[in-house]
FIGU-480587 format. One line per field, with one value per residue (C-alpha): y, x, z; residue number from 0. Coordinates in pm, whole numbers, plus 32768, in hexadecimal, padded with zeros to 4 digits. Layout:
N
py	c(Y|...)
px	c(X|...)
pz	c(Z|...)
resi	c(NUM|...)
REM end
This chain:
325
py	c(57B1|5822|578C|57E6|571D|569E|5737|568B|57D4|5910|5A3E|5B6F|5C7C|5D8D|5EE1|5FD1|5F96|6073|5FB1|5F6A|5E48|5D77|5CEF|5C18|5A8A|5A27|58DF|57FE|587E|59EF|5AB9|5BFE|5D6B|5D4B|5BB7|5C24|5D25|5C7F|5B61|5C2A|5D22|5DEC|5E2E|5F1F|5F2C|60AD|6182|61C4|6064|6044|6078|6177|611C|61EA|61CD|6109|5FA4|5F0F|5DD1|5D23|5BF4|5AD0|5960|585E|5718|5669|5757|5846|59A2|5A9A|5BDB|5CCA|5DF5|5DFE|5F85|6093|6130|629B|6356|6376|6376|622F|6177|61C9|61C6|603D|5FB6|6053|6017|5EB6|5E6B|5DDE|5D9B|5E7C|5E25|5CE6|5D7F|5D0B|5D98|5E90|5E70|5F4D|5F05|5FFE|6190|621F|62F8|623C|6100|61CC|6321|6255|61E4|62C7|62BF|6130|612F|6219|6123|5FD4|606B|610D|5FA7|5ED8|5F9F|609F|5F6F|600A|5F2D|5E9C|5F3F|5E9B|5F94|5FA3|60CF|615B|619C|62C4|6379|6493|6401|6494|645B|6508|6599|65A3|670E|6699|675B|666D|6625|65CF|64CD|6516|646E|6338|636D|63A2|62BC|6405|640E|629D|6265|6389|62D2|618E|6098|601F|6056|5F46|5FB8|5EC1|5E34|5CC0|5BC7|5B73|5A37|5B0D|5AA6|5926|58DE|58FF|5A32|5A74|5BD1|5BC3|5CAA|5D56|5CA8|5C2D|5CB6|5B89|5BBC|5C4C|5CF2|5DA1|5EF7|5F85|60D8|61A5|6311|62F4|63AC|63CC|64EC|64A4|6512|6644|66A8|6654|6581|642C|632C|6226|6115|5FFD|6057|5F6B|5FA1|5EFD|5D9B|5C72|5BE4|5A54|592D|578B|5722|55A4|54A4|55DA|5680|5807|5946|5A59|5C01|5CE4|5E13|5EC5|5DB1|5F0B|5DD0|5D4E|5C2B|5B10|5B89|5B5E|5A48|59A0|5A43|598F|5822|582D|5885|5766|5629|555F|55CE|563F|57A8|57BE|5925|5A6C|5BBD|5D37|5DFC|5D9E|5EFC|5EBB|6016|612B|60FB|5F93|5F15|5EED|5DA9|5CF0|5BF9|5B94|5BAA|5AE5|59E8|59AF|59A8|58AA|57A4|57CE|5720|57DD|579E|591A|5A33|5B5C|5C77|5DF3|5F5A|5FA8|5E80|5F46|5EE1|5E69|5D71|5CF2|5CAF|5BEE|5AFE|5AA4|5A39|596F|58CF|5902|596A|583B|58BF|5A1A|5AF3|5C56|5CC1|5E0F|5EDF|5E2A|5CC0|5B6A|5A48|5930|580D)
px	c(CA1A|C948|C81F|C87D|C7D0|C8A9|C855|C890|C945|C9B5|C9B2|CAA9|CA7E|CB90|CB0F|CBD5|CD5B|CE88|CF25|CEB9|CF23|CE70|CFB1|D06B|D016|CF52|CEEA|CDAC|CCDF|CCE8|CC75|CD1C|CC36|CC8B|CC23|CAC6|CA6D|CAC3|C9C8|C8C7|C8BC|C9CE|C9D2|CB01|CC1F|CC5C|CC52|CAFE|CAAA|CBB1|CBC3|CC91|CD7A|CDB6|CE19|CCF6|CC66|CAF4|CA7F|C93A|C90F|C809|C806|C745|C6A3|C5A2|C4C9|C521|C5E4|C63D|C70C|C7DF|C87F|C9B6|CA2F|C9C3|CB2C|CB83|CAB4|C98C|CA07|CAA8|C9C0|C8AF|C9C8|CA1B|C8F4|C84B|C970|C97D|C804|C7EC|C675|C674|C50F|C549|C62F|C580|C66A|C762|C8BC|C9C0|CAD9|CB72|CB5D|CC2A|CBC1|CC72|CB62|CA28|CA2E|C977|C888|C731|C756|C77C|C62D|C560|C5E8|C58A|C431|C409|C428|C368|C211|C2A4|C293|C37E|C4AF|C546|C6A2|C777|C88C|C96A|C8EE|CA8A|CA6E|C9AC|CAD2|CB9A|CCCF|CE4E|CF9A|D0DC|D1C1|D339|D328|D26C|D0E9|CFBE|CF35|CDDE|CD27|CBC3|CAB8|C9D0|C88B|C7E5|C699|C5CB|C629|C626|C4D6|C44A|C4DE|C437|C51A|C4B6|C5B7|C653|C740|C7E3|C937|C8F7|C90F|C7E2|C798|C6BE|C5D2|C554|C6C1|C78A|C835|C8F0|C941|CA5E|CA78|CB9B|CCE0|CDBC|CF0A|CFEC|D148|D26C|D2DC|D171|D153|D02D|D043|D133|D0EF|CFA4|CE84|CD36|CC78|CC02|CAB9|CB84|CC03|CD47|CE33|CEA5|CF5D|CEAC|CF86|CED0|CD76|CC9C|CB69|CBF4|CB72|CB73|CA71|CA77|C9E7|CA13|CA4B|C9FF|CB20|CC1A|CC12|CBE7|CC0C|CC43|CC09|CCC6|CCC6|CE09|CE76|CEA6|CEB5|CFCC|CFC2|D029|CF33|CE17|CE43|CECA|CD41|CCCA|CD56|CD17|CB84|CB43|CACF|CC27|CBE4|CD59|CD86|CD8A|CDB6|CDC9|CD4A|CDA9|CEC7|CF9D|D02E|D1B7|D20B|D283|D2E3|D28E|D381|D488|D383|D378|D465|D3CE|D26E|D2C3|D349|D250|D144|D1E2|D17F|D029|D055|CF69|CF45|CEDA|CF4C|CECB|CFA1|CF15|CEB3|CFA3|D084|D191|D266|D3B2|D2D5|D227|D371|D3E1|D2A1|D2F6|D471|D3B5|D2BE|D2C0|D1F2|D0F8|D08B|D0CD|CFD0|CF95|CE60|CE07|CCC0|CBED|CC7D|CBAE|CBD3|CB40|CB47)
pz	c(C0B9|BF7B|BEE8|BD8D|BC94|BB73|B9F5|B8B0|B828|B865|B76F|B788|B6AE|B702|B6CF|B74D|B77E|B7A0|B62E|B508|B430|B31D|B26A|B364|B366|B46C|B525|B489|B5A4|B555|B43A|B3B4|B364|B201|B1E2|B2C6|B208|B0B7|B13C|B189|B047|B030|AE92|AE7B|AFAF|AFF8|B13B|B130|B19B|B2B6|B42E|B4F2|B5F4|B709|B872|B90B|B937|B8CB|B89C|B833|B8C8|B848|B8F7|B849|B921|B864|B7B1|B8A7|B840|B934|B915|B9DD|B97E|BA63|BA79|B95E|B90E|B953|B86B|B7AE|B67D|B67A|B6EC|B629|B4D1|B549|B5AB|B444|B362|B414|B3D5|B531|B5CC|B707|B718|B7A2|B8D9|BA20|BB03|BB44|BC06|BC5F|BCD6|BD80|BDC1|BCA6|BB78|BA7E|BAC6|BB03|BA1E|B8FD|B9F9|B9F1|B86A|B870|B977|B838|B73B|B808|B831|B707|B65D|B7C4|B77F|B8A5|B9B3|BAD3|BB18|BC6D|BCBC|BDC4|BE42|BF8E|C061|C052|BEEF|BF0C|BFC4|BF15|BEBB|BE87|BE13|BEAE|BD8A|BDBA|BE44|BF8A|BEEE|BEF7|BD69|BD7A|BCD3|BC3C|BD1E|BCB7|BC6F|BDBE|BE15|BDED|BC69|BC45|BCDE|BBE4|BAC8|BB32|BBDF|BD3A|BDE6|BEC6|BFD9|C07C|C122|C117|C004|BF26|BE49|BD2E|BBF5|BC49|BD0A|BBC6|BC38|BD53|BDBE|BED1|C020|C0AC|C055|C17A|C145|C1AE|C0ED|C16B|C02A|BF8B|C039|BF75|BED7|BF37|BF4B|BF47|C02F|C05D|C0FE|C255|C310|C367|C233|C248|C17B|C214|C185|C0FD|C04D|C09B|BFC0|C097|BFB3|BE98|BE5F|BD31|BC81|BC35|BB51|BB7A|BA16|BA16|B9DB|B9D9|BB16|BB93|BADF|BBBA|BB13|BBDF|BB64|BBF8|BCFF|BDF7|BF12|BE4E|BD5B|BE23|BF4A|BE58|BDD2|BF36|BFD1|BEA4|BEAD|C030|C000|BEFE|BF24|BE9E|BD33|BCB3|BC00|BA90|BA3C|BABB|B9E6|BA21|BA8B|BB78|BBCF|BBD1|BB1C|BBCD|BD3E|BD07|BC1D|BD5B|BD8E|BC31|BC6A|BDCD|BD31|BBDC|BCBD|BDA9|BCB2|BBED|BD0E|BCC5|BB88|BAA3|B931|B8B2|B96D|B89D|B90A|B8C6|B91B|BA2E|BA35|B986|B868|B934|B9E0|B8D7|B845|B990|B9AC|B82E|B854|B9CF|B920|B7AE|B6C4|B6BE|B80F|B80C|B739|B74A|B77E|B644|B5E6|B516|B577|B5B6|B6B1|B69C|B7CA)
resi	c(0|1|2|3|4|5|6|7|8|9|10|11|12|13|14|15|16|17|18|19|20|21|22|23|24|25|26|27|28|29|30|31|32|33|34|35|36|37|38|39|40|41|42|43|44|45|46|47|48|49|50|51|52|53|54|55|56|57|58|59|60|61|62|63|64|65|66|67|68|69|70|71|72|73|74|75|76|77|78|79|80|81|82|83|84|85|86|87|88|89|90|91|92|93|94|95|96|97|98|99|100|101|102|103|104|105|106|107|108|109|110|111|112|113|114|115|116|117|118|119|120|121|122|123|124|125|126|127|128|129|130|131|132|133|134|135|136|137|138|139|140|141|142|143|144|145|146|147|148|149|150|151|152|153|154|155|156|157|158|159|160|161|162|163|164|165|166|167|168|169|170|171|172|173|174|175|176|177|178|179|180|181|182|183|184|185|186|187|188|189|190|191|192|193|194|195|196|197|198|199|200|201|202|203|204|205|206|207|208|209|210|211|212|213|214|215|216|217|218|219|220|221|222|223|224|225|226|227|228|229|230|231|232|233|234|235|236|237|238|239|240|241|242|243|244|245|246|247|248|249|250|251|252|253|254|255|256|257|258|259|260|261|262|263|264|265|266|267|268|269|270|271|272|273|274|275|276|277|278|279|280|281|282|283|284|285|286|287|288|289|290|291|292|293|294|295|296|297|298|299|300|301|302|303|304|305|306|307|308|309|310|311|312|313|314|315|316|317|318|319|320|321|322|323|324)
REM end
């Protein structure tokens, strides 16, 4: 069991998602790119102000206790450019990042990441930042196309270049409680139902240098806040364990306290869609009230967690977007 300290509030500031989407209506406790930017300046709507979507996840994470305010940048997207686009256009303080997570070896999470490290410390008076990581990340990573060839996948940033960059790198398999026990960082995800099978058609490189299949992704991990009188919100960023195993690992580490939300992609496109309706069932017991669906959860499940559990809990997760819980 965790020692996870509850929080008054958690802020979510989406900045880099695969959609974008500023005219839909949305719940009380969110808040759209155009209505943020609006109240914070914004004197003329036009491109120029906006962020980019593009196939990638990043969020920027702030929990409030008291007069306490600490914040964690969960993933940096797959690029440079976007990142540094969002988190400018978006005005966000990446000064006030503490730590770093991510959450799992793939490019499309860490490509943004040495540019985010020069912004955070280009705005922290060049303070190096900690940088917790699973030491299976840093493998080279494939996909096998329909013709039977290996596609690979551009590495993470290896501790080498992160270290130069100033992050203190923090290698490690088990679960950590981080910034004065508000955060909890998970380790490897037990795999426990019958019906999530990973990746498919994914590898990694070995010591060898060969190719092995690698569906499981055992280095990917979630991060997790205790929002007072609500419950927990858990950020998984691709849910590569499966949905349901997350949030089972989850429940079974916490003290009692019930979930509330879950944040990220779910990864149900592709291969994965054969498991929507076993997945939008199961996660219906765990009775959440936000599930803010994104990045890689693909559109046909989306669609099937909406007609489960409507549109009051169901809320896509865009670039640009704002929780509040």
């Amino acid at each position: 069991m965790i020692n996870l300290v509850p929080i008054e509030k958690v802020e979510i500031h989406v900045l880099v998602d695969n959609a974008t989407d500023s005219l839909s209506t949305i719940p009380k406790h969110a808040e759209s790119e155009f209505a943020y930017l609006e109240r914070n300046g914004m004197q003329e709507l036009s491109g120029d102000c906006l962020c980019c979507a593009c196939h990638g996840f990043s969020l920027l994470i702030t929990a409030t206790r008291g007069g306490q305010r600490h914040t964690v940048l969960f993933d940096a997207g797959p690029e440079e450019y976007a990142f540094e686009r969002n988190s400018t256009r978006l005005g966000v303080d990446l000064g006030a990042v503490e730590s770093i997570v991510l959450s799992h070896g793939h490019w499309d999470h860490s490509g943004g990441m040495l540019k985010a490290l020069d912004l955070i410390r280009g705005r922290n008076g060049g303070r190096t930042i900690p940088y917790f990581a699973h030491p299976g990340m840093f493998r080279s990573r494939a996909r096998r196309v329909p013709n039977g060839a290996m596609s690979p996948m551009k590495d993470v940033p290896g501790i080498q270049a992160l270290t130069a960059r100033g992050a203190e790198v923090n290698c490690t398999r088990e679960p950590l409680v981080l910034i004065d026990n508000m955060f909890f960082l998970s380790g490897e995800i037990p795999r426990v139902t019958p019906f999530e099978r990973g990746l498919p058609g994914h590898f990694q490189k070995t010591e060898a240098g060969e190719w092995a299949p690698d569906p499981w992704l055992i280095d990917e991990r979630f991060l997790m806040v205790n929002v007072a009188g609500k419950g927990l919100v858990v950020f998984t960023a691709c849910s590569h364990a499966g949905l349901v195993n997350v949030l089972t690992h989850a429940r079974n580490i916490s003290s009692g306290d019930p979930l509330y939300a879950v944040v990220g992609g779910f990864h149900l496109a592709g291969p994965n869609e054969k498991i929507i309706p076993e997945t939008v069932q199961a996660v219906q017991e765990f009775k959440l009230s936000t599930i803010a669906a994104g990045h890689c959860t693909g559109w046909r499940a989306v669609r099937a967690f909406a007609d489960a559990v409507g549109e009051s809990v169901l809320d896509p997760s865009v670039v640009g977007k704002r929780y509040t819980f």
